[in-house]
PDBQT receptor file of N, H, CA, C and O in Angstrom, charges set to zero:
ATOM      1  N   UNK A   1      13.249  -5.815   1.564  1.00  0.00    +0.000 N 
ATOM      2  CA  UNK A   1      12.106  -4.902   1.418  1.00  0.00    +0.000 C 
ATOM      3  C   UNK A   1      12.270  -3.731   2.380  1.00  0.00    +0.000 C 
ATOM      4  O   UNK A   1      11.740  -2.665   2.066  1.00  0.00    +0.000 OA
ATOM      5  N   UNK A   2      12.960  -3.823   3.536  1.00  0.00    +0.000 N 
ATOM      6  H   UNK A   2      13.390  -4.689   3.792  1.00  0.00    +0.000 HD
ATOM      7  CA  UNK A   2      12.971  -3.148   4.606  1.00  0.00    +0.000 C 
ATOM      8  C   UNK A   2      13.766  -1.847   3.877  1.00  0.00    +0.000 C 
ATOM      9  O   UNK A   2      13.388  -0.688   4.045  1.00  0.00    +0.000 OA
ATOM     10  N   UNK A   3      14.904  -2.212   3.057  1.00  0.00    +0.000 N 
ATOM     11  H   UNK A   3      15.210  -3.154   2.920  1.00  0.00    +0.000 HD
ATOM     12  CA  UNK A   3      15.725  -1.019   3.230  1.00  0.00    +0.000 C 
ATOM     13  C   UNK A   3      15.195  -0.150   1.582  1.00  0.00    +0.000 C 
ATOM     14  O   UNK A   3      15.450   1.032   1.352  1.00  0.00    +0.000 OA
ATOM     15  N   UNK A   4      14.554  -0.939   0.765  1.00  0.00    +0.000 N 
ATOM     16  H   UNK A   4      14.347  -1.899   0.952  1.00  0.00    +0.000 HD
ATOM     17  CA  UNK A   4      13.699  -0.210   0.052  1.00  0.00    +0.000 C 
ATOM     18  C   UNK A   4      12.578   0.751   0.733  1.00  0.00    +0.000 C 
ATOM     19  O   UNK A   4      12.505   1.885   0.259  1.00  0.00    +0.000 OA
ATOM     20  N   UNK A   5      11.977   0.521   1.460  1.00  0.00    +0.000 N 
ATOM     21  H   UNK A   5      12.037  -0.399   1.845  1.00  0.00    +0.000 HD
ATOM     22  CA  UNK A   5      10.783   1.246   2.437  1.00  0.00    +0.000 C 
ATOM     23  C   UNK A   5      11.917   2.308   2.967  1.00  0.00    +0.000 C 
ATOM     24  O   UNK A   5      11.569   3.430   3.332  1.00  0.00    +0.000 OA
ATOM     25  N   UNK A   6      12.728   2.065   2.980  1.00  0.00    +0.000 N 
ATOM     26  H   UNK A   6      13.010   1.153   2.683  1.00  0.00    +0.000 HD
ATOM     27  CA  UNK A   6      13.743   3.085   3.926  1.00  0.00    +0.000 C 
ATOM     28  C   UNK A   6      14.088   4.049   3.063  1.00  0.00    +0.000 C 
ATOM     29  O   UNK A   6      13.917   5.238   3.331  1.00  0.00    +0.000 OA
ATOM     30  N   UNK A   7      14.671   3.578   1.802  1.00  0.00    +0.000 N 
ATOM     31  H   UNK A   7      14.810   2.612   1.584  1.00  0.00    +0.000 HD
ATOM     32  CA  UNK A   7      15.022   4.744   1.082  1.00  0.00    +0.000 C 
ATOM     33  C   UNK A   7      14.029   5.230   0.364  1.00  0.00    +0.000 C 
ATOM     34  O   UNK A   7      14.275   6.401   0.074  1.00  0.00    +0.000 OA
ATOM     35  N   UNK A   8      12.737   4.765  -0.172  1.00  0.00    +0.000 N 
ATOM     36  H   UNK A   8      12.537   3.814   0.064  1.00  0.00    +0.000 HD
ATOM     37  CA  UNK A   8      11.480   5.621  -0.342  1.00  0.00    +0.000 C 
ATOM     38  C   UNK A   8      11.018   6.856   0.609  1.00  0.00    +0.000 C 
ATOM     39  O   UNK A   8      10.617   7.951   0.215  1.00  0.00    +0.000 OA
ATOM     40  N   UNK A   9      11.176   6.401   2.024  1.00  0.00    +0.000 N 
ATOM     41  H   UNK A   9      11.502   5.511   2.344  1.00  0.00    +0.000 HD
ATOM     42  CA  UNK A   9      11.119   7.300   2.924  1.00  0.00    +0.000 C 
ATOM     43  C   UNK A   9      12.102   8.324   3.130  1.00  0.00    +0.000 C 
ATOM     44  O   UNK A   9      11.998   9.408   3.703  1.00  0.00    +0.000 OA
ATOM     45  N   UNK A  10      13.275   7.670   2.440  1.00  0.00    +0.000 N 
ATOM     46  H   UNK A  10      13.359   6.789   1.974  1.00  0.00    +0.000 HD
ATOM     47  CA  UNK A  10      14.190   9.523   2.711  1.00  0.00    +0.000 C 
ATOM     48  C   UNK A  10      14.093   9.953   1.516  1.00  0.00    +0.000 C 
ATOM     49  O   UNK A  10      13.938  11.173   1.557  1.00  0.00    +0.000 OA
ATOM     50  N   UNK A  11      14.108   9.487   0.259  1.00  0.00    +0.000 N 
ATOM     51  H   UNK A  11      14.233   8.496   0.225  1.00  0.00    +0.000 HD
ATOM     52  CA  UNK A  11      13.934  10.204  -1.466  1.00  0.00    +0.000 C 
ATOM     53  C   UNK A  11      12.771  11.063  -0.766  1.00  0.00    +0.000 C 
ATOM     54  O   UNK A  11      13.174  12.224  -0.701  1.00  0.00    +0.000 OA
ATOM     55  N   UNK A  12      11.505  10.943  -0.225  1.00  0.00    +0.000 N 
ATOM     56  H   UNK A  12      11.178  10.000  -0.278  1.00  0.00    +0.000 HD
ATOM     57  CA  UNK A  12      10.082  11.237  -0.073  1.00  0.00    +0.000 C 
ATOM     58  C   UNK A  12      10.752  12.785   1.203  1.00  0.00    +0.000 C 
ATOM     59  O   UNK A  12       9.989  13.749   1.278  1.00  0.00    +0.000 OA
ATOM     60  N   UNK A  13      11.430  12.816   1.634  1.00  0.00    +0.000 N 
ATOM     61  H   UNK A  13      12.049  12.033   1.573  1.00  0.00    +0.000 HD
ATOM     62  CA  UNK A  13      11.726  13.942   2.728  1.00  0.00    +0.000 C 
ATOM     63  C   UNK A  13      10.453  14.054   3.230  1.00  0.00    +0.000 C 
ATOM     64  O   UNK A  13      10.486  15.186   3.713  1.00  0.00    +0.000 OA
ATOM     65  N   UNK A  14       9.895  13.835   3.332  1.00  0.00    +0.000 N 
ATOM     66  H   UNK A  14       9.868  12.916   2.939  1.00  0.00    +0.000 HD
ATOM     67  CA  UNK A  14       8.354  13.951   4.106  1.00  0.00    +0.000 C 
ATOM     68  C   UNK A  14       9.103  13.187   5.531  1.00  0.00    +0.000 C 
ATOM     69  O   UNK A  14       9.829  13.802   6.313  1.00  0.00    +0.000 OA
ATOM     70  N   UNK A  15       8.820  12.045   5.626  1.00  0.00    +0.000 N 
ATOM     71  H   UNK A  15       8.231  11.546   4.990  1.00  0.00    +0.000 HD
ATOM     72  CA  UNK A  15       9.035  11.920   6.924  1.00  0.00    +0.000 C 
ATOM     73  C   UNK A  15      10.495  12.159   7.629  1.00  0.00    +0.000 C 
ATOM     74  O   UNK A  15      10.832  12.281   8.807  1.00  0.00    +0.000 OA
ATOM     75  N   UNK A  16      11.254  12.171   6.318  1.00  0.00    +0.000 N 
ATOM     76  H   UNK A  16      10.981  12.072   5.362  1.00  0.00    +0.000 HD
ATOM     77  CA  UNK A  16      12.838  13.049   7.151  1.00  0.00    +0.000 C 
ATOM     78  C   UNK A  16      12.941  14.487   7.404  1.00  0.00    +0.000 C 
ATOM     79  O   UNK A  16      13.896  15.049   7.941  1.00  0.00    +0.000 OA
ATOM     80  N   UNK A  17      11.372  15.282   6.766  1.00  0.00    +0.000 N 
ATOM     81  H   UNK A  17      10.597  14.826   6.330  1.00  0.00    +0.000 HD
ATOM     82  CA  UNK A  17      11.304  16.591   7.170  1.00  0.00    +0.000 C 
ATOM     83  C   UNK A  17      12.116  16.702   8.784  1.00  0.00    +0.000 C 
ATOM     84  O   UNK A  17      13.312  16.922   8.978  1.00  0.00    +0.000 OA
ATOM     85  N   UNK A  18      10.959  16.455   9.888  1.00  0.00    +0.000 N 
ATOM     86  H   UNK A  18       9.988  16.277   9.730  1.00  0.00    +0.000 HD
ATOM     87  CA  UNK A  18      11.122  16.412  11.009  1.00  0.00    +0.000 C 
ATOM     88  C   UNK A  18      12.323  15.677  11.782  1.00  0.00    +0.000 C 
ATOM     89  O   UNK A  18      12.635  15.904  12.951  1.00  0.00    +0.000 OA
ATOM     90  N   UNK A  19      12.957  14.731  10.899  1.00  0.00    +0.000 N 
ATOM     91  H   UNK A  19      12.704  14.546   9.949  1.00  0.00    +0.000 HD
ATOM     92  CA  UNK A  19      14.117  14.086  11.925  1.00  0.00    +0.000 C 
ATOM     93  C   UNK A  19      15.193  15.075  11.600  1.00  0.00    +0.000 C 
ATOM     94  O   UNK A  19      15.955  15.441  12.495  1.00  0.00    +0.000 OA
ATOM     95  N   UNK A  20      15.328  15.619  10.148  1.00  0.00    +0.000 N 
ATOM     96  H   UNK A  20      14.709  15.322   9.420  1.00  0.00    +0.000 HD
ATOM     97  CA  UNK A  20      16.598  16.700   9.941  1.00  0.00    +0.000 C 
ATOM     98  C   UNK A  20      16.219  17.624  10.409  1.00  0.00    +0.000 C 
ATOM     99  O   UNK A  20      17.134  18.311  10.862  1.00  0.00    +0.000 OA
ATOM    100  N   UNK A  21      15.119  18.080  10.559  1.00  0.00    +0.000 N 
ATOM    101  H   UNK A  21      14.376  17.522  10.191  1.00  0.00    +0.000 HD
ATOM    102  CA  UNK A  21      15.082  19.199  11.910  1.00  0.00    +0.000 C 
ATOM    103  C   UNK A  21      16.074  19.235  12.787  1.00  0.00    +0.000 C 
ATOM    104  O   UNK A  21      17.116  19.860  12.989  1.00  0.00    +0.000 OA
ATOM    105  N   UNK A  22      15.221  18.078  13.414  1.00  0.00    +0.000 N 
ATOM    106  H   UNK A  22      14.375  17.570  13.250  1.00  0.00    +0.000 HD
ATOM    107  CA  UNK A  22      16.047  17.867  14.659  1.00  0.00    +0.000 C 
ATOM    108  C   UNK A  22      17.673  17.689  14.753  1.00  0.00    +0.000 C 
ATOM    109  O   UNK A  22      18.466  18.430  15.332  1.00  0.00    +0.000 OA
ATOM    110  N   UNK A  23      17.922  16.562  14.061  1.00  0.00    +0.000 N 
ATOM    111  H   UNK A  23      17.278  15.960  13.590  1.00  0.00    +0.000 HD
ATOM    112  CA  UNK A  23      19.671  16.026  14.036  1.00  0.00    +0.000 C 
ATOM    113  C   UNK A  23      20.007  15.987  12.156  1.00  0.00    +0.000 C 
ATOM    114  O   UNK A  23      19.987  14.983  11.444  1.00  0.00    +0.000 OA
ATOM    115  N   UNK A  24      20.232  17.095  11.828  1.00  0.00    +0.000 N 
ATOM    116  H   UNK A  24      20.248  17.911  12.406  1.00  0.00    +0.000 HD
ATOM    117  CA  UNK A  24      20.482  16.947  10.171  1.00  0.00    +0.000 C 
ATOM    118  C   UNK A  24      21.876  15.748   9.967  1.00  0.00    +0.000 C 
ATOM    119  O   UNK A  24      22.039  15.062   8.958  1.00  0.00    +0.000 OA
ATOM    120  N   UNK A  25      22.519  15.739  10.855  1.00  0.00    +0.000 N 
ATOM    121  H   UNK A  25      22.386  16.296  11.674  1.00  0.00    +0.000 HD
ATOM    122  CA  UNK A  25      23.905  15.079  10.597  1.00  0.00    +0.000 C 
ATOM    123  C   UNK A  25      23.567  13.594  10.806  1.00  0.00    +0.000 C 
ATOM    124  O   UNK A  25      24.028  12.804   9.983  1.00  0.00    +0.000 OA
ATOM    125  N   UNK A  26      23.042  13.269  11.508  1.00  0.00    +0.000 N 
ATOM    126  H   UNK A  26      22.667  13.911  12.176  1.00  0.00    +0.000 HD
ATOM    127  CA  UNK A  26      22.425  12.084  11.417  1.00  0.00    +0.000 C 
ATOM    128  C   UNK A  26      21.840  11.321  10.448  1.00  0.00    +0.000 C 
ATOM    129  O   UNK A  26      22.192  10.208  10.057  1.00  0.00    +0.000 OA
ATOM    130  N   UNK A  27      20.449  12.343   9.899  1.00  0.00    +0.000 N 
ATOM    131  H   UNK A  27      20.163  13.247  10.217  1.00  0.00    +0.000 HD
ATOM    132  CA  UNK A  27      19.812  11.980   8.893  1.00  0.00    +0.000 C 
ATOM    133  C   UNK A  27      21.074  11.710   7.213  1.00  0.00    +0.000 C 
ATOM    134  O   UNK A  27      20.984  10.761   6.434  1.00  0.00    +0.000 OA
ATOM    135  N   UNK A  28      22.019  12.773   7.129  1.00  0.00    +0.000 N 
ATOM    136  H   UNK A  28      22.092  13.544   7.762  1.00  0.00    +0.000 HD
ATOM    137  CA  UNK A  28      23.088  12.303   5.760  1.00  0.00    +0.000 C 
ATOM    138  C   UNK A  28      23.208  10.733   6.452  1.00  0.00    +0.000 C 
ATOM    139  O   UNK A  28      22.350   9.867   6.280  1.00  0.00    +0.000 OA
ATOM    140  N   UNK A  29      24.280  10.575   7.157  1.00  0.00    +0.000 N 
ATOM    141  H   UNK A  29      24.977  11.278   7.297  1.00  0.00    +0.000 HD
ATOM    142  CA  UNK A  29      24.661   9.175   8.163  1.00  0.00    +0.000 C 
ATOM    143  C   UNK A  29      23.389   8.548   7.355  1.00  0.00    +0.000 C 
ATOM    144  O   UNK A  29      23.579   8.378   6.151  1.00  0.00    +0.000 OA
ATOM    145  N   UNK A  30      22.357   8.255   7.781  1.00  0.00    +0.000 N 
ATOM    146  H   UNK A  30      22.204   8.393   8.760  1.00  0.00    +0.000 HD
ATOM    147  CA  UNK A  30      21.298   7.151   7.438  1.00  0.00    +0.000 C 
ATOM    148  C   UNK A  30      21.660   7.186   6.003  1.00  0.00    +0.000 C 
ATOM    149  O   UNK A  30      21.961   6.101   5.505  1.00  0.00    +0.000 OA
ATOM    150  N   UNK A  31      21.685   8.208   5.273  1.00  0.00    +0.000 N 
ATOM    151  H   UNK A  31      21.441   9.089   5.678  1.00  0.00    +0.000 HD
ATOM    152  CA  UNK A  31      21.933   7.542   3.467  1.00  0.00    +0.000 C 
ATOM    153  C   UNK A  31      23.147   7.291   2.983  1.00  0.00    +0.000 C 
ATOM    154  O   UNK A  31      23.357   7.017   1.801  1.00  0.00    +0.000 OA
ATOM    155  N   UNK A  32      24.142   7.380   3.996  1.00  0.00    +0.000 N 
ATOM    156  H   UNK A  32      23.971   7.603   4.956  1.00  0.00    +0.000 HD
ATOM    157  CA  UNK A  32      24.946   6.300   4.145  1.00  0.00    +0.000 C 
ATOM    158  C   UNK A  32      25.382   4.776   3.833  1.00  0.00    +0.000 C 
ATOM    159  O   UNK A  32      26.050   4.059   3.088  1.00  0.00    +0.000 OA
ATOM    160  N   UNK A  33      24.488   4.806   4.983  1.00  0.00    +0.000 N 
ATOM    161  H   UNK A  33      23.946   5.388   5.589  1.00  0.00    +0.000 HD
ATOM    162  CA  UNK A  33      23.919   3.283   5.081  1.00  0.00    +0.000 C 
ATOM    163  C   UNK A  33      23.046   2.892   4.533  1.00  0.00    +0.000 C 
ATOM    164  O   UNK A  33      23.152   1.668   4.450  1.00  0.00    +0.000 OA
ATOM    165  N   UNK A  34      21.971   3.334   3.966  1.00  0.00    +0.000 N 
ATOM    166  H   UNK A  34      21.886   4.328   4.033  1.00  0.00    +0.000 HD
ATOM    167  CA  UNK A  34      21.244   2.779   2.865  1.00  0.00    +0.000 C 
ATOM    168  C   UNK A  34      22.070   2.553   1.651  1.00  0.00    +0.000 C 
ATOM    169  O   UNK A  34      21.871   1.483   1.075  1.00  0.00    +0.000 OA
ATOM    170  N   UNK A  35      22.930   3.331   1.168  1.00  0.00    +0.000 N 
ATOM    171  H   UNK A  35      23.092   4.200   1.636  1.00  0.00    +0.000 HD
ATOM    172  CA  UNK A  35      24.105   3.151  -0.005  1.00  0.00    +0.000 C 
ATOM    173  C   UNK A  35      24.832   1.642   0.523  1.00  0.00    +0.000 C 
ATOM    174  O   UNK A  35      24.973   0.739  -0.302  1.00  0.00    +0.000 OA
ATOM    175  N   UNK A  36      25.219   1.483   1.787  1.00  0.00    +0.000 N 
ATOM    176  H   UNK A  36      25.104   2.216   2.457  1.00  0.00    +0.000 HD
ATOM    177  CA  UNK A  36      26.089   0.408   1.898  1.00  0.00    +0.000 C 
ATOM    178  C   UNK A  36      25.334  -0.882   1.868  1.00  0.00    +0.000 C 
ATOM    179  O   UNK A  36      25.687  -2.000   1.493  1.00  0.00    +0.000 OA
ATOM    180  N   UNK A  37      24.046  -0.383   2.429  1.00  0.00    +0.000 N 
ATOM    181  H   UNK A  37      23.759   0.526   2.734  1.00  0.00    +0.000 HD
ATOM    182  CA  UNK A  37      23.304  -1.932   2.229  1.00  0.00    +0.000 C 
ATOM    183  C   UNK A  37      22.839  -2.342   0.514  1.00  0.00    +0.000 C 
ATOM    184  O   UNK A  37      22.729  -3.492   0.089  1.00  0.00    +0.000 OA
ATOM    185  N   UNK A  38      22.632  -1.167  -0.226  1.00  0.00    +0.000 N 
ATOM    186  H   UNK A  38      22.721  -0.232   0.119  1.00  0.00    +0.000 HD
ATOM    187  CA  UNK A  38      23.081  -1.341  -1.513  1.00  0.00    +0.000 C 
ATOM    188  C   UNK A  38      23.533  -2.446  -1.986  1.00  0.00    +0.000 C 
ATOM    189  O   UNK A  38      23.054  -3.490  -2.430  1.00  0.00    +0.000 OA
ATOM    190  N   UNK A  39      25.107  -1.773  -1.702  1.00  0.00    +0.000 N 
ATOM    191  H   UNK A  39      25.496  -0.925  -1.341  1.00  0.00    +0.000 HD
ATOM    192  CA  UNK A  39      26.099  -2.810  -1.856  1.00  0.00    +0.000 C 
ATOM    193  C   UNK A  39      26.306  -4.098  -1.607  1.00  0.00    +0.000 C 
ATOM    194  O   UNK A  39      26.544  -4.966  -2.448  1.00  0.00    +0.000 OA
ATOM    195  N   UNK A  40      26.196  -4.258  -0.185  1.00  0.00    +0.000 N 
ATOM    196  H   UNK A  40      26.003  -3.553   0.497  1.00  0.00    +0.000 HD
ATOM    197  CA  UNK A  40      25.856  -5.392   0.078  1.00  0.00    +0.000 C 
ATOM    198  C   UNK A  40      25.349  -6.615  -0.751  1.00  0.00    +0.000 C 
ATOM    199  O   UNK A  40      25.072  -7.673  -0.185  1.00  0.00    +0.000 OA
TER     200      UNK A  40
């Protein structure tokens, strides 16, 4: 459930507005890893 809530929250850019502000390279990195836990 966790990493569903996770990727609702970055599809939604609302609350990744403010973190890609800050560190955009980071924020790609996180959908990353939401893809790999995917997989998983």
């Amino acid at each position: 459930m966790s990493a569903a809530h996770a990727r609702s929250d970055g599809h939604g850019a609302v609350v990744a507005s403010p973190a890609v502000e800050e560190k955009p390279v980071p924020a790609t990195l996180g959908f990353e890893a939401f893809d790999d836990v995917d997989e998983i």
